[in-house]
C-alpha positions as CSV (number, residue, x, y, z in Angstrom):
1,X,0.0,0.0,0.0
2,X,1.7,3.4,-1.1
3,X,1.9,5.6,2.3
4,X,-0.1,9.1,2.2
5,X,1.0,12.5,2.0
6,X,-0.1,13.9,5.7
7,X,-0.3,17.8,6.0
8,X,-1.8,19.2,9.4
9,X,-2.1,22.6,9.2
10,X,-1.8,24.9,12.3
11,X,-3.2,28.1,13.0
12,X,-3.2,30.1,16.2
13,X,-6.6,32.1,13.9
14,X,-10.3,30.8,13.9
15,X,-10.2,29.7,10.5
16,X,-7.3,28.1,8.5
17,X,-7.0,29.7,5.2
18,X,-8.7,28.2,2.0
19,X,-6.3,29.4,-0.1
20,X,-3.6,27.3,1.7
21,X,-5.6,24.3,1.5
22,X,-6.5,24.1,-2.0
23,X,-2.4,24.0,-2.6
24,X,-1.5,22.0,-0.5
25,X,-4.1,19.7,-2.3
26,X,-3.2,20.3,-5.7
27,X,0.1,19.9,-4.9
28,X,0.1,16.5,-3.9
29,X,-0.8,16.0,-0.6
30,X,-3.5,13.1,-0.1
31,X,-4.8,14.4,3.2
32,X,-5.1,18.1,4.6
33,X,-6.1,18.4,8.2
34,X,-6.6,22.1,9.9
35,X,-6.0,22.9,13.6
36,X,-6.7,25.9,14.2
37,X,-6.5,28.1,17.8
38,X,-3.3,26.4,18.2
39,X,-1.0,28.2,20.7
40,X,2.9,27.7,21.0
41,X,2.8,25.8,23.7
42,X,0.2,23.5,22.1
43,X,2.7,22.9,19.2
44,X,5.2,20.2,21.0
45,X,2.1,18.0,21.9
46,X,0.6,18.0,18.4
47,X,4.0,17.2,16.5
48,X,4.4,14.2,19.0
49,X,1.4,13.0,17.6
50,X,2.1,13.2,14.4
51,X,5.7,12.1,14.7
52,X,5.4,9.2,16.6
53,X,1.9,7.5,14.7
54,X,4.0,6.5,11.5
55,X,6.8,4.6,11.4
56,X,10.5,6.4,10.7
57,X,10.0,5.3,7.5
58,X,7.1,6.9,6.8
59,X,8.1,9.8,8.7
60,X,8.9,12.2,5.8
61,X,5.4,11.4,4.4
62,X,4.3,13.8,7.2
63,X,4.4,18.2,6.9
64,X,3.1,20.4,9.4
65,X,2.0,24.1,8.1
66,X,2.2,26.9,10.3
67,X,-0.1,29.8,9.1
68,X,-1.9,32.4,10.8
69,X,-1.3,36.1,10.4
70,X,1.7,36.4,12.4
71,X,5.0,36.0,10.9
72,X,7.1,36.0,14.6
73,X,4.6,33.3,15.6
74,X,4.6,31.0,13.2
75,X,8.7,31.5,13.2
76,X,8.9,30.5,17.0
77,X,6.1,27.7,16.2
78,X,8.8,26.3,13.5
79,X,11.5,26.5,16.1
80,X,9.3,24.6,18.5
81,X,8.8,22.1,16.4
82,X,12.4,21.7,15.3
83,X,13.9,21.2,19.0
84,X,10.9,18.8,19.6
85,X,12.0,16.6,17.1
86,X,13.9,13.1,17.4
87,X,15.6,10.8,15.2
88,X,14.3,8.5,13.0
89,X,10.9,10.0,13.4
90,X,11.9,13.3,11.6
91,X,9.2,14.7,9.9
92,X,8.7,17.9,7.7
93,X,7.6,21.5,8.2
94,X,7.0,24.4,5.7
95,X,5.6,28.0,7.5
96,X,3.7,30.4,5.7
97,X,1.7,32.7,7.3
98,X,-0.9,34.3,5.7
99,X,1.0,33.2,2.4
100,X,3.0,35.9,3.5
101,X,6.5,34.4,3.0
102,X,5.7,33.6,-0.2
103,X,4.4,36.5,-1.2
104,X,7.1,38.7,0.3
105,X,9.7,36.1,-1.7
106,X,8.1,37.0,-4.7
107,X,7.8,40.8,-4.7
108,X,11.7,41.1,-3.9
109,X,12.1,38.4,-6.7
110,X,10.0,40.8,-9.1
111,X,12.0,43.7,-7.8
112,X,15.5,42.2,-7.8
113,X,15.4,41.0,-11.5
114,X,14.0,44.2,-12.8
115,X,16.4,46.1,-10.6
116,X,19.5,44.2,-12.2
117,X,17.7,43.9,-15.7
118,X,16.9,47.4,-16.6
119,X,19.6,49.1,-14.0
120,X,22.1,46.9,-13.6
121,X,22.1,46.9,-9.7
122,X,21.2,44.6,-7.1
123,X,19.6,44.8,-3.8
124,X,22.6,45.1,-2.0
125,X,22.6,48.8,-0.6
126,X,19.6,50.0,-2.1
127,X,17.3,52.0,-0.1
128,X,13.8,50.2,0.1
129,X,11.2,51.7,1.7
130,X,8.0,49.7,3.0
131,X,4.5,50.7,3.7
132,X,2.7,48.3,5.7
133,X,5.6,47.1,7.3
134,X,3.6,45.9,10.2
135,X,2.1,43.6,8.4
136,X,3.4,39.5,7.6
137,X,4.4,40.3,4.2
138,X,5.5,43.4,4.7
139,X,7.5,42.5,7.9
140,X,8.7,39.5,5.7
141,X,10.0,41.9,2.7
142,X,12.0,43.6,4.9
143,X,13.8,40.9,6.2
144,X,14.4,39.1,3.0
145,X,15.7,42.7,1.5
146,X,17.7,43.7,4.8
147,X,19.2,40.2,4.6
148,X,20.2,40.9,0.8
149,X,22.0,43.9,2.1
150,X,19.4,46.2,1.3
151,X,18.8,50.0,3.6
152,X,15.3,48.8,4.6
153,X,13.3,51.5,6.3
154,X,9.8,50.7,7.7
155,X,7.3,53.1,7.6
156,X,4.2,53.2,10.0
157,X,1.2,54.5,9.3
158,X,0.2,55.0,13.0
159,X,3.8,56.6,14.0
160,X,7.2,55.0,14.5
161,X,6.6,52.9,17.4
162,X,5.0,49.5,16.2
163,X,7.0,49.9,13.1
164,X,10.8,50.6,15.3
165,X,9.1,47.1,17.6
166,X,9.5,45.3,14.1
167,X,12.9,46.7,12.7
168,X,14.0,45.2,16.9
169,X,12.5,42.2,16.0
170,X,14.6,41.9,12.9
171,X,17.7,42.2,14.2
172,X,17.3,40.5,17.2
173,X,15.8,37.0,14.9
174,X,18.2,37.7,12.1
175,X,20.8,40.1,12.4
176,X,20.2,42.6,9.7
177,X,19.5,45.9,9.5
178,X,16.5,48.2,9.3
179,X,15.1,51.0,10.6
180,X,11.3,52.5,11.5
181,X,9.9,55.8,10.5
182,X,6.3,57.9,11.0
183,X,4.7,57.5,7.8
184,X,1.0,58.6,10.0
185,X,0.2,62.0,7.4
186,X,0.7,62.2,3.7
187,X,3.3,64.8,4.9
188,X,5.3,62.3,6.6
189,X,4.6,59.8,3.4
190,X,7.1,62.5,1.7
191,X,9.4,62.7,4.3
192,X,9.9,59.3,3.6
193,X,10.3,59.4,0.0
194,X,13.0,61.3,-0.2
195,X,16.3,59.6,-1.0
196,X,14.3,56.5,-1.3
197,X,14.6,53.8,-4.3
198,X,12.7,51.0,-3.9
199,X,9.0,51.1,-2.7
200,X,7.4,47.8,-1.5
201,X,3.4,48.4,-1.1
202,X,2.3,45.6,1.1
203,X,-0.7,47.9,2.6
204,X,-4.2,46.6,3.7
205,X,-6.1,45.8,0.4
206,X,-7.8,48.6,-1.3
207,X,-5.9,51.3,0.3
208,X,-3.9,53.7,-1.6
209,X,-0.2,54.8,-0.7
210,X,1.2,56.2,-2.9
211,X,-1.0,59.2,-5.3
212,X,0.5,60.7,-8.7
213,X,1.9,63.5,-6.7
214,X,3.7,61.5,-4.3
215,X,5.3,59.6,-6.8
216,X,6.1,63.0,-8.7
217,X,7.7,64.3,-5.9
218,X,9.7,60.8,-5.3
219,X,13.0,62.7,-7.2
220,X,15.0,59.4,-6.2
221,X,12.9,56.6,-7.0
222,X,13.4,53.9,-9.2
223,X,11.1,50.9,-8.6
224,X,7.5,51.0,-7.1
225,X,6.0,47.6,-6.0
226,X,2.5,47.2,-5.1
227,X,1.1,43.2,-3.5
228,X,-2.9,45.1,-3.4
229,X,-4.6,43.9,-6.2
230,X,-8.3,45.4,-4.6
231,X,-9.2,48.9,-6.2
232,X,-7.9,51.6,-5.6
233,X,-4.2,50.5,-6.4
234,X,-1.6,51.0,-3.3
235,X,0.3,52.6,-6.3
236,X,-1.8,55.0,-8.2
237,X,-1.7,54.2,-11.9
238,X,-0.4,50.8,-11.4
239,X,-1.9,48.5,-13.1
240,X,-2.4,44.9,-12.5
241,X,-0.2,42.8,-15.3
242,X,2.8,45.9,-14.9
243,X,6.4,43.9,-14.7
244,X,8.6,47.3,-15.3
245,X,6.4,49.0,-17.0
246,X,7.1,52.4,-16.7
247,X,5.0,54.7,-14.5
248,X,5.2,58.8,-14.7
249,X,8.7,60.4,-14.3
250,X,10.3,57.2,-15.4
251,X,9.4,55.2,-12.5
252,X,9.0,51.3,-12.9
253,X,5.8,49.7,-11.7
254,X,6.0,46.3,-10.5
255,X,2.0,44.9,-10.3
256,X,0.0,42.8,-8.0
257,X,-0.6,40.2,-10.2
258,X,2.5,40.3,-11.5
259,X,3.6,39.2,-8.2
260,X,0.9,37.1,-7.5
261,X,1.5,34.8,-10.5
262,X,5.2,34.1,-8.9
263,X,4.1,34.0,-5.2
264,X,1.1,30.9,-6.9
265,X,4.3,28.9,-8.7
266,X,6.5,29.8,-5.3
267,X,4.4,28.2,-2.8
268,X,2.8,25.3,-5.2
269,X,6.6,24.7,-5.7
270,X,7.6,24.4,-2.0
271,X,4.2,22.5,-1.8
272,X,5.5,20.0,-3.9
273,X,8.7,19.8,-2.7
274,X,7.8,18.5,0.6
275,X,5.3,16.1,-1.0
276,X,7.5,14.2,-3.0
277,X,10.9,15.0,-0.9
278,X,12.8,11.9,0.4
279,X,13.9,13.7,3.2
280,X,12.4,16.3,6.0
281,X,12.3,19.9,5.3
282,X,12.1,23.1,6.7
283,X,11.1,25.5,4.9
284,X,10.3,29.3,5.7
285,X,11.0,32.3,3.4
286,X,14.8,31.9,3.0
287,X,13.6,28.8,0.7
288,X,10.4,30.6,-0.4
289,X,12.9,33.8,-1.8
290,X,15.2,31.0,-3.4
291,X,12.4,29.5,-5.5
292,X,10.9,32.8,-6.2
293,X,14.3,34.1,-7.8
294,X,14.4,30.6,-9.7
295,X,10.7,31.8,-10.9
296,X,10.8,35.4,-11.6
């Protein structure tokens, strides 16, 4: 009998996300089971479970999925389970909260090959400026760019505080460099601007960041990237499909879908990965940001 493809997916939400679970299933998984109000102290407990019902064998037929909507979460939940597990019962793990690595991957991906495409430069040492930094994706872009060597600032649109708490949080998890800003007024939004050359839109859906005269008075900018595909655009005059296409004042415009269509191949791919893998995996978006590269 051909052992099954497990996946239990663990949220610390209400609901596990849809989206996640259609693919996981198209990917290759046989079974799909959601836990969801999971805490971190609940994870050891639940990985037993699932480690220690299949033989070592079988054991890299099994993936836990963290989701949920908070990328330091599902980060210590993946640490969690790593010290619980034991040899031969390793089993696999892939976190993506919110879709939020993936996503994140993706829109540096996008950024980075247009970047060195049409400019011949790379991340490293560009100054990348994020709205909706508190956010998973957004918090996630700025690690994978700081990481890259990039001058990541984080702007909040309710002051410097919560922002500066995740810029910490960075360098305390990873090391690398960022820094947080007041982006609260459309006055501080141009404060912001200036000297910046990379911006990553990662705002709630349907809520516009940037308007034509912010980006007219954006002297400095090359590269404007936008993850909100509800109306109106994060970017204004950004449309959809855009992959470089040029915005006014010679700005590039990198679109929502755009991204999207390499987030869907990055996270199908990962999917698929740790379905057919003969070995356990941990994945996060360090893994995510390499397959998204591969992709863009």
């Amino acid at each position: 009998m051909a052992t099954k493809n497990i996946l239990h997916m663990l949220s610390p939400l209400k609901h596990m996300s849809p989206f996640d679970v259609n693919m996981a299933l198209d990917a290759g998984f046989d079974s799909v089971t959601p836990y969801t109000g999971v805490t971190l102290d609940e994870v050891t407990p639940l990985v037993q479970d699932a480690m220690f019902s299949r033989s070592p064998r079988d054991a890299v037929r099994t993936t836990v999925f963290f989701a949920g909507k908070d990328a330091g979460l599902a980060l210590d939940m993946m640490e969690r389970l790593k010290a619980t597990l034991l040899k031969p019962f390793e089993i696999s793990a892939f976190a993506d909260p919110a879709g939020s690595f993936t996503t994140a991957a993706a829109m540096v991906a996008c950024v980075e090959k247009i970047l060195k495409e049409k400019k011949g430069r790379s991340l490293a040492k560009s100054k990348i400026l994020i709205f909706g930094a508190t956010g998973v994706v957004g918090y996630a872009s700025a690690v994978i760019a700081a990481l890259e060597g990039a001058d990541v600032t984080l702007a909040g649109y309710d002051g410097a505080a919560r922002v500066q708490g995740k810029a910490d949080d960075i360098k305390k998890r990873f090391g690398a460099e960022s820094r947080g800003i007041d982006g609260s007024t459309p006055e501080k939004v141009l404060e912001a601007l200036v000297g910046a050359e990379i911006v990553f839109c990662a705002a709630a859906a349907g809520k516009q960041v940037l308007s034509k005269e912010a980006l007219a008075s954006a002297k400095s900018l090359i590269i404007a990237a936008d993850v909100n595909a509800v109306p109106p655009a994060g970017v204004e005059g950004l449309q959809l499909m855009d992959y470089g296409a040029e915005l006014p004042g010679g700005i590039l415009g990198i679109g929502p879908l755009a991204i999207g269509d390499v987030k869907y191949k990055t996270e199908a791919g990962l999917f698929q990965r740790l379905a057919t893998s003969s070995t356990h995996l941990a994945l996060d978006f360090r893994d995510a940001f390499a397959l998204a590269r591969e992709i863009a």
